[in-house]
Every structure is written in structure tokens, then in C-alpha cells.
DOGU-475471 format. One record per residue (C-alpha): x, y, z; residue number from 1; residue in one letter. Coordinates in Angstrom, 1 decimal. Each point is the difference from the previous one (the first is absolute). Last residue first. Example, Ala and Ser with C-alpha at 12.3 -4.5 7.8 and 13.67 -1.06 7.14 Angstrom:
((13.7, -1.1, 7.1), 2, S)
((-1.4, -3.4, 0.7), 1, A)
***
This chain:
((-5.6, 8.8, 4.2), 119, X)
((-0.3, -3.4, 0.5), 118, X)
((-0.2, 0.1, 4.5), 117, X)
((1.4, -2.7, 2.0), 116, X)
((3.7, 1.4, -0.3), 115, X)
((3.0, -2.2, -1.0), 114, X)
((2.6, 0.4, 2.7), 113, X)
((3.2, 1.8, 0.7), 112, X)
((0.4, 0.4, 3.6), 111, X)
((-2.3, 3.3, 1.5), 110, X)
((1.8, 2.7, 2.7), 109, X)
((-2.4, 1.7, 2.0), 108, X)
((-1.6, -3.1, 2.6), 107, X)
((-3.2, 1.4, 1.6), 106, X)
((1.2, -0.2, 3.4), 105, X)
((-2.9, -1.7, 2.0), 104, X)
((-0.5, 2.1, 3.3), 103, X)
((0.5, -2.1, 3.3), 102, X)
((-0.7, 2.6, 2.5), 101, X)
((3.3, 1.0, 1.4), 100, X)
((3.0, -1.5, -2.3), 99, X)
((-2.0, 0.7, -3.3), 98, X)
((-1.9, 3.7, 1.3), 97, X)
((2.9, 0.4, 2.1), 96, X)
((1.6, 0.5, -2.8), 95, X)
((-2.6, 3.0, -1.4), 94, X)
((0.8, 2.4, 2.8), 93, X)
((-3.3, 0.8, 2.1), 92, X)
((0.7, 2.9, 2.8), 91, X)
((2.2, 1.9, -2.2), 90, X)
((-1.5, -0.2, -2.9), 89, X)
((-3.4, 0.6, 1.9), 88, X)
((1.5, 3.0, 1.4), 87, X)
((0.7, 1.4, -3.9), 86, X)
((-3.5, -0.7, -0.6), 85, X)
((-1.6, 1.8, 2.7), 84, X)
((-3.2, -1.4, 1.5), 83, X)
((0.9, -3.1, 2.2), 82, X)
((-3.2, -1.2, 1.6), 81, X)
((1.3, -3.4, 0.8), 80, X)
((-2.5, -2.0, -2.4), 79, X)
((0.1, 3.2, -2.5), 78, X)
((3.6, 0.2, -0.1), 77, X)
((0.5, -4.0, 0.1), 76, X)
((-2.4, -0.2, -3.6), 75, X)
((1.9, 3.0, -1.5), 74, X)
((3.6, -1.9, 0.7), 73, X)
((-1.8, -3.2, -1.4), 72, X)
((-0.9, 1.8, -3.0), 71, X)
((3.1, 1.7, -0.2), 70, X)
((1.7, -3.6, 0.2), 69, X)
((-2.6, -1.7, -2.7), 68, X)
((0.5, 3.0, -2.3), 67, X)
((3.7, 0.2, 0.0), 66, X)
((0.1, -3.9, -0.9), 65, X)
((-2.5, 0.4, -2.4), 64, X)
((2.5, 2.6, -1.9), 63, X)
((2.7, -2.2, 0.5), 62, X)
((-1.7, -3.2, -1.6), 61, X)
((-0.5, 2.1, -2.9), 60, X)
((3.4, 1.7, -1.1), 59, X)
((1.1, -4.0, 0.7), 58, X)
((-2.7, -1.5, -2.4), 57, X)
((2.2, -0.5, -2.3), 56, X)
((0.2, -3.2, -0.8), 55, X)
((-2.3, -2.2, 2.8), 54, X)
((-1.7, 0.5, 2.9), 53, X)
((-3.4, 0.9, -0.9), 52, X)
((-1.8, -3.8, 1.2), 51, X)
((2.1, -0.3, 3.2), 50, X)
((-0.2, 3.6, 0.5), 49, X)
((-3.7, -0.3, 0.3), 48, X)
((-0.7, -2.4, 1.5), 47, X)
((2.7, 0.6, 2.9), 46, X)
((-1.1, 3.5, 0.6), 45, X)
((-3.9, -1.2, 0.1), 44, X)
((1.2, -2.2, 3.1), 43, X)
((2.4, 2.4, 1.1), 42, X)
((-2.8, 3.0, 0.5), 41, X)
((-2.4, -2.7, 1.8), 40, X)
((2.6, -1.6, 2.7), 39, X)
((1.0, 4.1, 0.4), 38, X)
((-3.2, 1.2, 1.0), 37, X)
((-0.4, -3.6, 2.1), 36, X)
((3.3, 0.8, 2.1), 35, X)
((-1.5, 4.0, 0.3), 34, X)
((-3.0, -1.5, 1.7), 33, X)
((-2.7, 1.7, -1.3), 32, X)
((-1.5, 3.8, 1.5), 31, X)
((1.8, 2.0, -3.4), 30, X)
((-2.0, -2.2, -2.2), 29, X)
((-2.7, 2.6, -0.9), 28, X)
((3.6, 2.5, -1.2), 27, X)
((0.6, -2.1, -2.6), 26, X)
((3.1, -2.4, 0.1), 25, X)
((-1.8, -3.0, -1.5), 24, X)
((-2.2, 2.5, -2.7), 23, X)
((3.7, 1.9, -0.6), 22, X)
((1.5, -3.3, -1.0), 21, X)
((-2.7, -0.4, -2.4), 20, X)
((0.0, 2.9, -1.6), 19, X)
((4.3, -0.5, -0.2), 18, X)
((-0.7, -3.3, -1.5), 17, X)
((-2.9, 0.7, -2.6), 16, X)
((1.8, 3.3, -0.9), 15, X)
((3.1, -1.7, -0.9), 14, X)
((-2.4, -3.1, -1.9), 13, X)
((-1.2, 2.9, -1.9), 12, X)
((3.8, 1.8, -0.7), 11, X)
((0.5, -3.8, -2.0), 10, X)
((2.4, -1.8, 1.7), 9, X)
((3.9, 0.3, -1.5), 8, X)
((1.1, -1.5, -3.5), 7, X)
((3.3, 1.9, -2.0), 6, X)
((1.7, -2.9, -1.9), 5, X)
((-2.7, -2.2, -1.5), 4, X)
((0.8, -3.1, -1.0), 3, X)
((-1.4, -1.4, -3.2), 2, X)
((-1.4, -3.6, 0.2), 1, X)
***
């Protein structure tokens, strides 16, 4: 088949992901266990990633991986009240986010591999 040298996910299936991280880290889910917040945000992470990753999804898988930790940042400002931005950088770093809480690291860096997708 031919090959395909620039494929990434569609910017739809970017929106899908990042809408529906902000649904599990909306501010109605503030009073749930932060453990189960978490459980739920990794296991859409991992479903997705493990489909997308591939070729050059790096520039991608970076930008989701900014908006998962400043949605998780926003999500801890609102549970613990913490209004300024800047103070909830300081308050909420993003690796204790993965050492801390358990985050999934969406993996940036993609081996070599056929995509799913016939562009």
C-alpha cells in the first residue's frame, strides 16, 4: 500500500479528547474523590493514545498533554479554592500530577509504525 509520510489525528478526534477531558474534570465533579477523577481521565487517556500514537503524532500528543495537566491544575483550583493562576502553578506542579496522583503520561515521542487511518 502507499505510505503516508505526514499522518497525525484528525483536529476532530483532538477536540473529541480534550472536550472530553474537560466533561471528567468539570467543575460538577469537583466534590469526587480526586483517586477516581484521575482513574477516569487515565482510562480515556490510555484509549486514546494507544489508538493515535503512532508517526507523527508527537506535536499532538504534547498539546493533549498540556491540556490534561491545566485541566487537572484548573480542576485542584476550584476543589481547593485557589483563584490565581500563577498561585495555582505554584501550588499544583504538573510532576506531581504523575508521581502524586497517578496521571497517565501521554507518551510524546511515536516509533515508526503503519497508521490505522488510509488517508
Amino acid at each position: 500500500g502507499n505510505r503516508y509520510p505526514h499522518v497525525e489525528p484528525s483536529a476532530k478526534s483532538q477536540k473529541a479528547i480534550k472536550a472530553k477531558v474537560s466533561e471528567l474534570t468539570g467543575r460538577n465533579r469537583t466534590a469526587k474523590p480526586m483517586p477516581e477523577v484521575v482513574k477516569e481521565v487515565n482510562q480515556v487517556l490510555r484509549g486514546w493514545t494507544g489508538y493515535f500514537h503512532y508517526r507523527n503524532s508527537t506535536r499532538v500528543m504534547g498539546k493533549l498533554r498540556y491540556h490534561v495537566e491545566e485541566r487537572i491544575r484548573t480542576h485542584l483550583g476550584k476543589r481547593h479554592k485557589v483563584r490565581n493562576r500563577g498561585e495555582r502553578y505554584a501550588r499544583f506542579a504538573s510532576r506531581d500530577f504523575y508521581t502524586e496522583l497517578g496521571l497517565y503520561k501521554a507518551p510524546t515521542n511515536a516509533a515508526w509504525k503503519t497508521a490505522h487511518a488510509l488517508v
